[in-house]
C-alpha positions as CSV (number, residue, x, y, z in Angstrom):
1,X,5.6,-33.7,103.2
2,X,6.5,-34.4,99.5
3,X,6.5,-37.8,97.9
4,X,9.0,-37.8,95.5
5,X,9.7,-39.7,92.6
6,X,12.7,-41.2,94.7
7,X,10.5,-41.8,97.7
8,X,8.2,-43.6,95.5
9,X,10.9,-45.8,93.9
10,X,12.3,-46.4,97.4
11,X,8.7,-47.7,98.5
12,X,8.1,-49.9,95.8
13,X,12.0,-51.1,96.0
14,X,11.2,-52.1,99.4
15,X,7.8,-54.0,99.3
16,X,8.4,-55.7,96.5
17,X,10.9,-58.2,95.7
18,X,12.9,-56.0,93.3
19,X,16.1,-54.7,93.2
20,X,16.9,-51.0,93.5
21,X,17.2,-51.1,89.8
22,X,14.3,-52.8,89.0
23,X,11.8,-50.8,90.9
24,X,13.0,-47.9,89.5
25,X,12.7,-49.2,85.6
26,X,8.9,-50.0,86.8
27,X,8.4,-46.4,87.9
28,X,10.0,-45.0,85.3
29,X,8.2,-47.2,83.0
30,X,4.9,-46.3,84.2
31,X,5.6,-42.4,84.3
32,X,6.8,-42.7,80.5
33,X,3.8,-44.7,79.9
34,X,1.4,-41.9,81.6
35,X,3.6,-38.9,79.5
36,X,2.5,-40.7,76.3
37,X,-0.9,-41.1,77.2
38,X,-1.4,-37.6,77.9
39,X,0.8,-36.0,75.4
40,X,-1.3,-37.8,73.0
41,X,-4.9,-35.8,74.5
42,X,-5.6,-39.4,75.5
43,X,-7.1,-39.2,79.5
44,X,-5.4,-41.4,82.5
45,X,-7.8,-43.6,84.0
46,X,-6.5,-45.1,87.5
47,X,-9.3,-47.5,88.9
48,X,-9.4,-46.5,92.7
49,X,-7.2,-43.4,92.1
50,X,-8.5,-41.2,90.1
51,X,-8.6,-39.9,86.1
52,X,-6.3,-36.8,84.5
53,X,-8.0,-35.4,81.0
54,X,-6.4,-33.3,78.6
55,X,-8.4,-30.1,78.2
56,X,-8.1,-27.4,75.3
57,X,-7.8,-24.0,76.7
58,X,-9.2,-21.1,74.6
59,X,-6.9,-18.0,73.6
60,X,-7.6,-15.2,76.6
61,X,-6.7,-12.4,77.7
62,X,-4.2,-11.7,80.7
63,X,-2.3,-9.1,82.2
64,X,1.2,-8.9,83.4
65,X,0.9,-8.8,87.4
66,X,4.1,-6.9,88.0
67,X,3.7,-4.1,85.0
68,X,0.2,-4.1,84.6
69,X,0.6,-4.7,80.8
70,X,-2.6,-6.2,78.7
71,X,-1.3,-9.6,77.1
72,X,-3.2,-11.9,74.9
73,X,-2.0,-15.6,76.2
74,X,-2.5,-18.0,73.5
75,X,-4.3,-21.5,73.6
76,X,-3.0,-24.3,75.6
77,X,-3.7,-27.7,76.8
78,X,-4.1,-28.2,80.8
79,X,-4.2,-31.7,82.5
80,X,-6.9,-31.3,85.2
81,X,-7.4,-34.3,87.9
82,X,-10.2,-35.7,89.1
83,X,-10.0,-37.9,92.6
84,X,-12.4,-41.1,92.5
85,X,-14.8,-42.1,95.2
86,X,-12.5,-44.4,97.4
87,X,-9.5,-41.9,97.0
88,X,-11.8,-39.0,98.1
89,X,-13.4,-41.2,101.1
90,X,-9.3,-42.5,102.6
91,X,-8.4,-39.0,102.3
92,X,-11.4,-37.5,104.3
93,X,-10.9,-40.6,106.7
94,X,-13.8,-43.1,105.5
């Protein structure tokens, strides 16, 4: 199963003491917040969760799986994650 960004409204709408249209301002808020931060090249640090950086990605060379076709692909950015300790242990039941 998916979480969603509705499911995750919906949680926080219901253990909290917000409204419907407050908890969704909050996640919206927060996502916005995160956007910026990486947008920027700035990493996401979240204590107990885990941190996204912004890595460069050098020009490289590639190849068009469905003709075969040599393509140069051009520098990017990628956002990479990286679980923390306690995420790593709940997931693999610790």
């Amino acid at each position: 199963m998916t979480l969603t960004k509705a499911d995750l409204i919906q949680q926080v709408y219901q253990e909290h003491d917000l409204t419907k249209a407050q908890a969704t301002k909050v996640v919206e808020a927060f996502l916005e917040i995160a956007k910026d931060s990486l947008r920027r090249g700035d990493d996401l640090l979240l204590s107990g969760f885990g941190k996204f950086n912004v890595k460069q990605k050098k020009a490289r060379r590639g190849r068009n799986p469905q003709t075969g076709a040599e393509l140069i692909l051009g520098p990017r950015k990628v956002i990479t994650f990286k679980p923390s300790g306690i995420l790593r242990k709940r997931i693999n039941g610790g």
